[in-house]
NUPA-446540 format. One record per residue: residue in three letters; x, y negated, z negated of N, C-alpha, C in turn. Coordinates in steps of 0.05 Angstrom, whole numbers, plus 5000, padded with zeros to 4 digits. Layout:
# NUPA-446540
ALAXYZXYZXYZ ...
# end
This chain:
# NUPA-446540
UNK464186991940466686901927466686601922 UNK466086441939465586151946463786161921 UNK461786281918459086151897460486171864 UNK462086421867463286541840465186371832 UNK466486191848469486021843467285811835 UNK465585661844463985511842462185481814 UNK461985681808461385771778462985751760 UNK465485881763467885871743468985571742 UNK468685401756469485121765468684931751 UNK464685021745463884891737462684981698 UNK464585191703463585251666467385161654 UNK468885181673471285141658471284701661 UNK469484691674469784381672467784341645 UNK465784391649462984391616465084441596 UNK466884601595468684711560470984521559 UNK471684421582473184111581472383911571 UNK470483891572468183681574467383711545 UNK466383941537466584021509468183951493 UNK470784071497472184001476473383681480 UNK473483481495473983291498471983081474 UNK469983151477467683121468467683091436 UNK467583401432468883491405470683431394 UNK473483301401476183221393474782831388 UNK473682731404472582531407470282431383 UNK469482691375467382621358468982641330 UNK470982791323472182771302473782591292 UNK474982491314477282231303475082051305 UNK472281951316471281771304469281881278 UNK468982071271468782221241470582011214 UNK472782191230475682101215476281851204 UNK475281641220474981381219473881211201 UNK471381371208468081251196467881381166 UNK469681611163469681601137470681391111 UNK468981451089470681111071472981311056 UNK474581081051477581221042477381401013 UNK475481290995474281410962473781720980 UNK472081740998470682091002473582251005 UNK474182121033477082251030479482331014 UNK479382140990481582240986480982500957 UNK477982340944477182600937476882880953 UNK476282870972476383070987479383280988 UNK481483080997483783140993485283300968 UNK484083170949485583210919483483440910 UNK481583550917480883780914481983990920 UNK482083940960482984210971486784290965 UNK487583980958490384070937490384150921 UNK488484200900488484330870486984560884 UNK486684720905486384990908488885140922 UNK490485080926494085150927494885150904 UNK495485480890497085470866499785430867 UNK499985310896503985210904503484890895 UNK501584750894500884520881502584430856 UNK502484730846502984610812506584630809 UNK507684840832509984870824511584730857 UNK511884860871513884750894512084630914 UNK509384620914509184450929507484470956 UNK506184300970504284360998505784181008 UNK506684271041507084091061504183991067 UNK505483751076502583611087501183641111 UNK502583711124501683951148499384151143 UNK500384321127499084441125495684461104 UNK497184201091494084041077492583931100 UNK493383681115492183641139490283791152 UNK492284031159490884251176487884401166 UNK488484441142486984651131483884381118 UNK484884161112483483921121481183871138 UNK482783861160480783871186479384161189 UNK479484371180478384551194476384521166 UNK475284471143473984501124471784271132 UNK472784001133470683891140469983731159 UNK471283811186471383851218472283551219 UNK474183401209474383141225477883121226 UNK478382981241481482971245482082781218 UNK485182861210485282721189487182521202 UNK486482271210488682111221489681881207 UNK492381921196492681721175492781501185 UNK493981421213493681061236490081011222 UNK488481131234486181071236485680951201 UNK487081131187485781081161487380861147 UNK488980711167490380461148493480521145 UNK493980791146496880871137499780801153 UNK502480741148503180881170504781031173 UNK505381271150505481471157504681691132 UNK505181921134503482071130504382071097 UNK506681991090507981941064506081761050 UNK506381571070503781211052501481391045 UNK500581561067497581631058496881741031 UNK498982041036498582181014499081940982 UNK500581800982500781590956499681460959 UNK496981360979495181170975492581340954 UNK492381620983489781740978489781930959 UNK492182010949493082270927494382090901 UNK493881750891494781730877494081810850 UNK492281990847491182080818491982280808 UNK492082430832493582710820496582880832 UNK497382600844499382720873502582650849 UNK504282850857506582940844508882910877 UNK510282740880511382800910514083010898 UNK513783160918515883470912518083350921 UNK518183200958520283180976518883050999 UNK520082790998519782591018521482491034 UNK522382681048526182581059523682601085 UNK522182771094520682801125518082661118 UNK518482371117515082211120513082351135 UNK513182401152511182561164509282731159 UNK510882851145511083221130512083201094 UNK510983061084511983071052511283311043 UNK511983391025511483661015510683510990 UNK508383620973505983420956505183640932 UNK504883590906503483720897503483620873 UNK501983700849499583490830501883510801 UNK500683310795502083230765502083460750 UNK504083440729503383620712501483720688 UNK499983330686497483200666494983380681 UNK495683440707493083430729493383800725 UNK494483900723494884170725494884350698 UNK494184250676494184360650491984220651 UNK489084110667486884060659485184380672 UNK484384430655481984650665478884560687 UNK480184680705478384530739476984850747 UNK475185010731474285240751474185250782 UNK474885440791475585550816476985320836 UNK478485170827480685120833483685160822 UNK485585330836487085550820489785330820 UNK490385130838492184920828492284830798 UNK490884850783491084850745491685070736 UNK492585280750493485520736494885540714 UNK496585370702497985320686496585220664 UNK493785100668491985100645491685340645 UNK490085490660489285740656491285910639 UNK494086000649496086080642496186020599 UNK495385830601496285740571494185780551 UNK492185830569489085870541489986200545 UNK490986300568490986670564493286670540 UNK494386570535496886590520496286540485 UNK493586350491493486260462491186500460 UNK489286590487487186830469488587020464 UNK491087200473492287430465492987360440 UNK495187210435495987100413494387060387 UNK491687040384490186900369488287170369 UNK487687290385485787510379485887900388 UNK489387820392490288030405490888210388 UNK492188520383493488670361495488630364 UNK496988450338500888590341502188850351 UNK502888830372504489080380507189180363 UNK508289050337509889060315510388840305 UNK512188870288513988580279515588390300 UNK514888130291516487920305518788040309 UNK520387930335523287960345524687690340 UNK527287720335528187510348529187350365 UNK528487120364528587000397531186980411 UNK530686960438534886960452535386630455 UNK532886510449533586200443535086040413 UNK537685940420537585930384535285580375 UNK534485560360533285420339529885520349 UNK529585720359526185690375525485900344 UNK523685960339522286220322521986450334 UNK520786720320520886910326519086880338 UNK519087160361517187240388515487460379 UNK513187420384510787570365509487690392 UNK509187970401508488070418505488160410 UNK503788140425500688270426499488430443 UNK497588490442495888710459492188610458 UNK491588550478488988490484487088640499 UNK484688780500483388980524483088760547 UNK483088860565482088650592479388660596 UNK477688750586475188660573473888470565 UNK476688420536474188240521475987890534 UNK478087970556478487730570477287490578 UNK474687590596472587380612471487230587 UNK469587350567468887140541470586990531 UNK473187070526474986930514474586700529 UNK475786690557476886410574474286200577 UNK471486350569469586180579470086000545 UNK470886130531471485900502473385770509 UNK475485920505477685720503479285590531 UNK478585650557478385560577477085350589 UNK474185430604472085310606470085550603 UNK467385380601465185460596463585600624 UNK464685410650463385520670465585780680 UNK467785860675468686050690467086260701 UNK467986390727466186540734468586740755 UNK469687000752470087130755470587180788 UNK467487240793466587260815465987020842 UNK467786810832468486680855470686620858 UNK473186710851476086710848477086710872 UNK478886500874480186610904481786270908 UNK483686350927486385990933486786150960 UNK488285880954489785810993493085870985 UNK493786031004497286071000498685861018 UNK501085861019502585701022502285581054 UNK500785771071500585731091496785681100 UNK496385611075493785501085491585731082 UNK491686011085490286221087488886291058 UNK485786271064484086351036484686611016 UNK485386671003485286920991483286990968 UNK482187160971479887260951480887350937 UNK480687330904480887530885478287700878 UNK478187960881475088080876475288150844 UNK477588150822476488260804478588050782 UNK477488010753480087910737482187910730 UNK482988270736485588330736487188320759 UNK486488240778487788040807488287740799 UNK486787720779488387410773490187430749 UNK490087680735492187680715494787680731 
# end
């Protein structure tokens, strides 16, 4: 019993020791990084939240999902900031849209609207580009489903309804979208940080 406590004593001190270690090695990661990597870094894994484009990422949960992608603490002290508000508008000034900054700490963040009508493959934060080339391929190469209606807006034009196969979709977007789209790597982060895969195109319709 003595030898077995003696064992557990000394593997629960090594995983202390470990992670002390490990927490240690990242905030001087965190540090040693130059501020250009980071904040590219940053403004990527924001344009893969399609809550980017409309209400928004807490910064929390950018942080979070942050550190676990490319293992270093994200510490805004270390990085010059002082607080988590300064950062995101130091290091997100290219494509950062602030939603709600009443909690410095915790801003809720997400990208311009110039930044989000640019076509960025497999980052689904531009969805709204995406959204607008589907609209111009139906439109443009789709079958009239009948005659124009008229609109419930007054001075707008009539509403021209179409029909497209979900077929000849994927060629379309690689024109009038981008060139590299690719189907089969589809997939964002929800609101809470968690990856989601899309396996087919009509999951992203």
């Amino acid at each position: 019993q003595v030898t077995w406590l003696h064992c557990c004593l000394e593997f629960c001190g090594a995983r202390t020791m470990h992670r002390q270690s490990h927490s240690a090695s990242m905030s001087v990661l965190a540090s040693s990084q130059p501020a250009a990597v980071v904040a590219q870094q940053l403004s990527d894994l924001l344009l893969a939240f399609p809550s980017a484009a409309a209400g928004g990422v807490q910064w929390s949960v950018l942080a979070k999902k942050y550190e676990e992608r490319y293992r270093v603490r994200l510490d805004v002290q270390a990085l010059g900031h002082s607080s988590a508000l300064a950062a995101a508008t130091t290091l997100l000034w290219e494509v950062l849209r602030i939603v709600d900054k009443q909690d410095t700490d915790n801003p809720v963040v997400g990208v311009d609207d110039a930044v989000a009508l640019a076509p960025r493959p497999g980052l689904l934060g531009c969805w709204p580009s995406l959204y607008h080339a589907l609209c111009q391929i139906v439109l443009e190469n789709g079958v009239p489903d009948g005659a124009p209606t008229a609109s419930a807006v007054p001075g707008r034009s009539a509403v021209r309804s179409c029909s497209l196969l979900l077929s000849q979709i994927r060629p379309l977007l690689e024109r009038y979208w981008h060139a590299n789209f690719d189907e089969s790597g589809l997939g964002f982060l929800n609101e809470d940080g968690t990856f989601v895969r899309l396996k087919k195109l009509k999951h992203l319709l």
